[in-house]
ChimeraX commands (.cxc) that place a marker at each C-alpha (Angstrom):
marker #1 position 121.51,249.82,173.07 radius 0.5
marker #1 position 118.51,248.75,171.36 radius 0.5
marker #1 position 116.50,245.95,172.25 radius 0.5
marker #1 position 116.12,243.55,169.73 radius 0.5
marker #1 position 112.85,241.48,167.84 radius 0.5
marker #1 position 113.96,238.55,169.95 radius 0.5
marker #1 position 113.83,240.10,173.08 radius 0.5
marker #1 position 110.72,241.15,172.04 radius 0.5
marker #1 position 109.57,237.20,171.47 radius 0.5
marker #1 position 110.82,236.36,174.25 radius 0.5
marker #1 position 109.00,238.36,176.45 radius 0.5
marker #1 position 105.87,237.11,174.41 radius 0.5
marker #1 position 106.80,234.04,174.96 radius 0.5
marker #1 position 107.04,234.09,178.76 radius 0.5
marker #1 position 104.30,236.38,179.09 radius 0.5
marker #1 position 101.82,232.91,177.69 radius 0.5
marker #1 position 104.07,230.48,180.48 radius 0.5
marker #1 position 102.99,233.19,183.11 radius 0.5
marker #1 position 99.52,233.07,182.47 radius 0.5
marker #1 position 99.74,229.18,183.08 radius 0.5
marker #1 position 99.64,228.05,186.64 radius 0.5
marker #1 position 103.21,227.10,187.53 radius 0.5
marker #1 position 104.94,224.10,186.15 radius 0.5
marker #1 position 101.89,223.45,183.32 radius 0.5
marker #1 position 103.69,223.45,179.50 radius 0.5
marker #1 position 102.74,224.83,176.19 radius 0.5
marker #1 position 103.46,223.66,173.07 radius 0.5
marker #1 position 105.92,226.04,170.48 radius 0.5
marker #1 position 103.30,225.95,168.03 radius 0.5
marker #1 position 100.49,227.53,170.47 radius 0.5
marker #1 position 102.38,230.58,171.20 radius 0.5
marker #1 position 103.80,230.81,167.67 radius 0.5
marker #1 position 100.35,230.74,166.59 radius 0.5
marker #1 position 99.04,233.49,169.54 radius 0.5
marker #1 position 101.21,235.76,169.44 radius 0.5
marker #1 position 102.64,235.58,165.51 radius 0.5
marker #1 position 105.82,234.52,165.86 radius 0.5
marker #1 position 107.98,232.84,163.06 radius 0.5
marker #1 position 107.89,229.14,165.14 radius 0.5
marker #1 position 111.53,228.32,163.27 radius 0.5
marker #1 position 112.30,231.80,165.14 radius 0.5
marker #1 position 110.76,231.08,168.41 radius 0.5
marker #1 position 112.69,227.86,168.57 radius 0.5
marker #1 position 116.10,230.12,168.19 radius 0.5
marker #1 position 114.22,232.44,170.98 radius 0.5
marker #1 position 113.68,229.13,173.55 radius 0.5
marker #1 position 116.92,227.82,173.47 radius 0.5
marker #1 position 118.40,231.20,174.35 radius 0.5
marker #1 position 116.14,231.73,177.47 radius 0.5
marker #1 position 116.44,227.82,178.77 radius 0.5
marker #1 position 120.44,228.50,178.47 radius 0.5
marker #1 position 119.25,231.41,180.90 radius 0.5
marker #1 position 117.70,229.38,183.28 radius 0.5
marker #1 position 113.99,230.75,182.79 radius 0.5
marker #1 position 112.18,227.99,181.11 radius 0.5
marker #1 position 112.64,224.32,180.33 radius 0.5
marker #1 position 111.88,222.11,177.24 radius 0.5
marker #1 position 109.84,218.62,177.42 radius 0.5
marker #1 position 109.85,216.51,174.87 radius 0.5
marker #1 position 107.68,214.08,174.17 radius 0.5
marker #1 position 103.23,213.24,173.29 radius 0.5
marker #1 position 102.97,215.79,176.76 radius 0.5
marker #1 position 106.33,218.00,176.00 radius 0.5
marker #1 position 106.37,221.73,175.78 radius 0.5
marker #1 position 108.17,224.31,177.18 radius 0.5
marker #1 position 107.41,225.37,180.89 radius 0.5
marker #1 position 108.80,228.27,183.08 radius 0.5
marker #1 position 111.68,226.75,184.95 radius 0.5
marker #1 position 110.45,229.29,188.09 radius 0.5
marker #1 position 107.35,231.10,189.21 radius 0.5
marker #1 position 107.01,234.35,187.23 radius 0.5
marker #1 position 106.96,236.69,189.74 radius 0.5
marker #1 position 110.80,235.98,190.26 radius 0.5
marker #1 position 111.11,236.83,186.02 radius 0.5
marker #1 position 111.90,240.66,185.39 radius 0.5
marker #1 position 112.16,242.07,181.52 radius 0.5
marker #1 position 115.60,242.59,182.32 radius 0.5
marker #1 position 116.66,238.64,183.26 radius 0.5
marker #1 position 114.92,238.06,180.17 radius 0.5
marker #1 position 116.68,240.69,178.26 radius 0.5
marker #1 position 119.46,239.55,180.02 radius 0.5
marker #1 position 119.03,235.60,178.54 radius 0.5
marker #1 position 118.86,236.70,174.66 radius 0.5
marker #1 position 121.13,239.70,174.59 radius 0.5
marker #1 position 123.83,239.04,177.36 radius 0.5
marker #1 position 124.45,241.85,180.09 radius 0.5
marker #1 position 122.67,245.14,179.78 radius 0.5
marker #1 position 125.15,247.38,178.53 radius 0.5
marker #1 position 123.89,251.18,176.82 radius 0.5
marker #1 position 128.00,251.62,176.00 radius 0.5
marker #1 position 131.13,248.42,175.22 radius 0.5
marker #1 position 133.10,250.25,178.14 radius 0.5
marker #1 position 130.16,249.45,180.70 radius 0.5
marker #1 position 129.63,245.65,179.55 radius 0.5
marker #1 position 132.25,244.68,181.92 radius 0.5
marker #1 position 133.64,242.40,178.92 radius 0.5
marker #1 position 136.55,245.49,177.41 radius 0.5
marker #1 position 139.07,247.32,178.98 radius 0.5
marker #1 position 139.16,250.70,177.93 radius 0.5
marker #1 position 142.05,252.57,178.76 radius 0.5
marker #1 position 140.29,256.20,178.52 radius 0.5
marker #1 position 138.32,254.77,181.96 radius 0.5
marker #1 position 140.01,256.92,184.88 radius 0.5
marker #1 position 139.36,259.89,182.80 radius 0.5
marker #1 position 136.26,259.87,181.07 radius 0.5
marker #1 position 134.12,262.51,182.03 radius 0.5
marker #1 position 131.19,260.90,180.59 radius 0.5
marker #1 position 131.62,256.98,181.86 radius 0.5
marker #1 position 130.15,258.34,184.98 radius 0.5
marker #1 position 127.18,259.60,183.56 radius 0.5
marker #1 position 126.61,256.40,181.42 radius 0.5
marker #1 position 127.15,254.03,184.12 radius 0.5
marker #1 position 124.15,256.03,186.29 radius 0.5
marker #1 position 121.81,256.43,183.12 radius 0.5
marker #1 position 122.40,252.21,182.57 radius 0.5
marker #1 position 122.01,251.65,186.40 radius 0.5
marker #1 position 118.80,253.80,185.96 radius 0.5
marker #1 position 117.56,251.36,182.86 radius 0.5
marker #1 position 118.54,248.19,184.40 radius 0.5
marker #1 position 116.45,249.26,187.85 radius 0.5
marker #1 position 113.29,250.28,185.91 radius 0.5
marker #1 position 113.08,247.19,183.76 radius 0.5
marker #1 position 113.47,244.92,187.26 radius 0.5
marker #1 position 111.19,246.88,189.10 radius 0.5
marker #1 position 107.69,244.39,188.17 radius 0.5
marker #1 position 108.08,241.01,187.27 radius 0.5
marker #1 position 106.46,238.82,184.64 radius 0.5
marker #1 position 103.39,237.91,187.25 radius 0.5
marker #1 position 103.27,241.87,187.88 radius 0.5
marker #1 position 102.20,242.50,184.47 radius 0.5
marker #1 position 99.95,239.69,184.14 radius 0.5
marker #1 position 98.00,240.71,187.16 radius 0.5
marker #1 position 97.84,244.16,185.53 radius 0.5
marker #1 position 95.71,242.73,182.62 radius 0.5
marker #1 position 93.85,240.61,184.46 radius 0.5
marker #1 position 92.90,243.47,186.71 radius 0.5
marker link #1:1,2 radius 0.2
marker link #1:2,3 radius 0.2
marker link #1:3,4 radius 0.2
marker link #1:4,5 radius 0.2
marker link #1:5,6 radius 0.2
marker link #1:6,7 radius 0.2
marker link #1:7,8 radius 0.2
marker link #1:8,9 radius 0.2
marker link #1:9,10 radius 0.2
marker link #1:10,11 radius 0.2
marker link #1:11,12 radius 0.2
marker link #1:12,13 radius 0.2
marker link #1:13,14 radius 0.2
marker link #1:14,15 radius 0.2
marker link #1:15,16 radius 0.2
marker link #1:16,17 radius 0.2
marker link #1:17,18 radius 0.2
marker link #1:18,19 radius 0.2
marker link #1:19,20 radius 0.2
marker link #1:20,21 radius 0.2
marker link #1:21,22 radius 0.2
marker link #1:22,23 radius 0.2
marker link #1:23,24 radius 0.2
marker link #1:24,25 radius 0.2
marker link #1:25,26 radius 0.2
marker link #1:26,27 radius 0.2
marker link #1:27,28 radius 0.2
marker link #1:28,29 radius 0.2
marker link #1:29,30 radius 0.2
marker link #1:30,31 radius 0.2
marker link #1:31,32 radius 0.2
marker link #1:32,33 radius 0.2
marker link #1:33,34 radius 0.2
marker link #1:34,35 radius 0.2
marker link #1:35,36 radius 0.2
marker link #1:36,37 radius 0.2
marker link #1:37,38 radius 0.2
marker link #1:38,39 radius 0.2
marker link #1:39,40 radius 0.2
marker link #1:40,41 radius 0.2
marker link #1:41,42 radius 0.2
marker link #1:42,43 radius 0.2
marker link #1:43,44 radius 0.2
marker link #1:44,45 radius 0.2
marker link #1:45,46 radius 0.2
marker link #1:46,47 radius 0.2
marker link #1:47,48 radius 0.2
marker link #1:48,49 radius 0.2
marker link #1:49,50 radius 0.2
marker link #1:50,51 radius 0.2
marker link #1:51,52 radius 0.2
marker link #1:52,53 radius 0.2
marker link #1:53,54 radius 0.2
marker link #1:54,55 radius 0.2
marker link #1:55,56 radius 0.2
marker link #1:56,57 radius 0.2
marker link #1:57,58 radius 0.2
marker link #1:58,59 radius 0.2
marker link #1:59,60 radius 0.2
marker link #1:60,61 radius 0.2
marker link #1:61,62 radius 0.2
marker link #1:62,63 radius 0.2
marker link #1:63,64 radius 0.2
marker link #1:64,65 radius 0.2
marker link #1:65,66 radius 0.2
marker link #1:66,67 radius 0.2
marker link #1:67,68 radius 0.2
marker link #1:68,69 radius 0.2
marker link #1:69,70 radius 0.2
marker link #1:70,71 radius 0.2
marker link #1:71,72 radius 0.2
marker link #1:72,73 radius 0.2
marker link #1:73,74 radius 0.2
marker link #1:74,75 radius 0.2
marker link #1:75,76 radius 0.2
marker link #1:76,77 radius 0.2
marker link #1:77,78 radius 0.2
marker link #1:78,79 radius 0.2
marker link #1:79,80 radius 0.2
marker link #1:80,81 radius 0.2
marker link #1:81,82 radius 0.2
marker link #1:82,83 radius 0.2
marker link #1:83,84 radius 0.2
marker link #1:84,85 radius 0.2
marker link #1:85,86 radius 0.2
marker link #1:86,87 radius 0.2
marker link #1:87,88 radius 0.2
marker link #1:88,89 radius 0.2
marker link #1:89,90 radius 0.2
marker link #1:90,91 radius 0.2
marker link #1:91,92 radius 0.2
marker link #1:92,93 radius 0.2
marker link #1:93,94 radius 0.2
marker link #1:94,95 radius 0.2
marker link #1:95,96 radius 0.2
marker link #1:96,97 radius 0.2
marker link #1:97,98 radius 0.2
marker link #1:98,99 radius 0.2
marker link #1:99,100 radius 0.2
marker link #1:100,101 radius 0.2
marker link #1:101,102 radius 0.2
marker link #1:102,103 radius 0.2
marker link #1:103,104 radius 0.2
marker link #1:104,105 radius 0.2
marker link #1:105,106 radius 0.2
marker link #1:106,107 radius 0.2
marker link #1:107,108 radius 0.2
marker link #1:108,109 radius 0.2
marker link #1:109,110 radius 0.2
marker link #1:110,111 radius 0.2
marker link #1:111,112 radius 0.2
marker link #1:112,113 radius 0.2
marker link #1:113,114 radius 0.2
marker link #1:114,115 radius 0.2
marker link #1:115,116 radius 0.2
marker link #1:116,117 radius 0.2
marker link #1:117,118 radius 0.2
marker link #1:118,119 radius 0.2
marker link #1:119,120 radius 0.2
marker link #1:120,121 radius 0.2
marker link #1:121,122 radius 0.2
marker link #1:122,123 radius 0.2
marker link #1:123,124 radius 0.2
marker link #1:124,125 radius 0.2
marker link #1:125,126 radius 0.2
marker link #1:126,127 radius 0.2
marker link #1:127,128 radius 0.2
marker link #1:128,129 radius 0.2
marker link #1:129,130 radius 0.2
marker link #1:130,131 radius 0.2
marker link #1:131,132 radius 0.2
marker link #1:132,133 radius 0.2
marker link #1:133,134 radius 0.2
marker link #1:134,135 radius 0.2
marker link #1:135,136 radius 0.2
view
C-alpha cells in the first residue's frame, strides 16, 4: 500500500481547516494557493473527504469549505480512510475479496498484525494533535 498525492492534499487541506477555530470556512483558492495544490485537483480532493463526513462545502459570497467536526476527533487514517477507502497493505485484508488460500496462509497472520500495527499508529494523534505540535 502506498499512500497516494491525494491523500497527501488532503491532509494539507485539513491541516489549514484545523488551524481555524471550529466551524469558520476557507475558500478552495486560499489553500490551493498555501499549500500549492492544483485547485482543479483539490476540488477532486474535497468532494472525496465531504463524502467521508470530515468537511462540508458552502456555497455562496461567504461559502467555503469547513471541517464538518472539531479536529481533534480527525486522525490521518479517517482521512486516508475518505480518499483511498479502507486501509488495506494486502486485497485479502480489505475485507472486500474472498480468498480461498485464507485458513491456510501462513503469512495472512502476519499481514493482518503488521496492517493492525499501521492503522493504530496513524490514529494515535489527531489533526488538532499536530497542530498544537507546531504551534508549540
Amino acid at each position: 500500500m502506498q499512500i497516494t498525492r491525494q491523500s497527501e492534499y488532503a491532509v494539507k487541506t485539513l491541516m489549514e481547516l484545523a488551524r481555524l477555530p471550529f466551524g469558520e470556512t476557507l475558500r478552495t483558492q486560499e489553500i490551493s494557493e498555501r499549500q500549492n495544490i492544483p485547485e482543479v485537483f483539490l476540488k477532486k480532493t474535497i468532494q472525496l473527504l465531504a463524502r467521508g463526513g470530515l468537511l462540508m462545502t458552502q456555497r455562496g459570497a461567504q461559502g467555503g469549505i469547513r471541517l464538518s467536526i472539531p479536529a481533534d476527533q480527525i486522525t490521518i487514517a479517517n482521512v486516508i480512510e475518505a480518499v483511498e477507502g479502507a486501509l488495506a497493505i494486502n486485497p485479502c485484508l480489505s475485507g472486500n475479496t474472498h480468498c480461498p488460500n485464507e485458513s491456510s496462509c501462513q503469512i495472512r497472520r502476519i499481514l493482518h498484525r503488521a496492517q493492525e500495527a499501521m492503522r493504530e499508529e496513524l490514529s494515535k494523534e489527531t489533526l488538532q494533535d499536530i497542530v498544537d505540535q507546531e504551534d508549540g
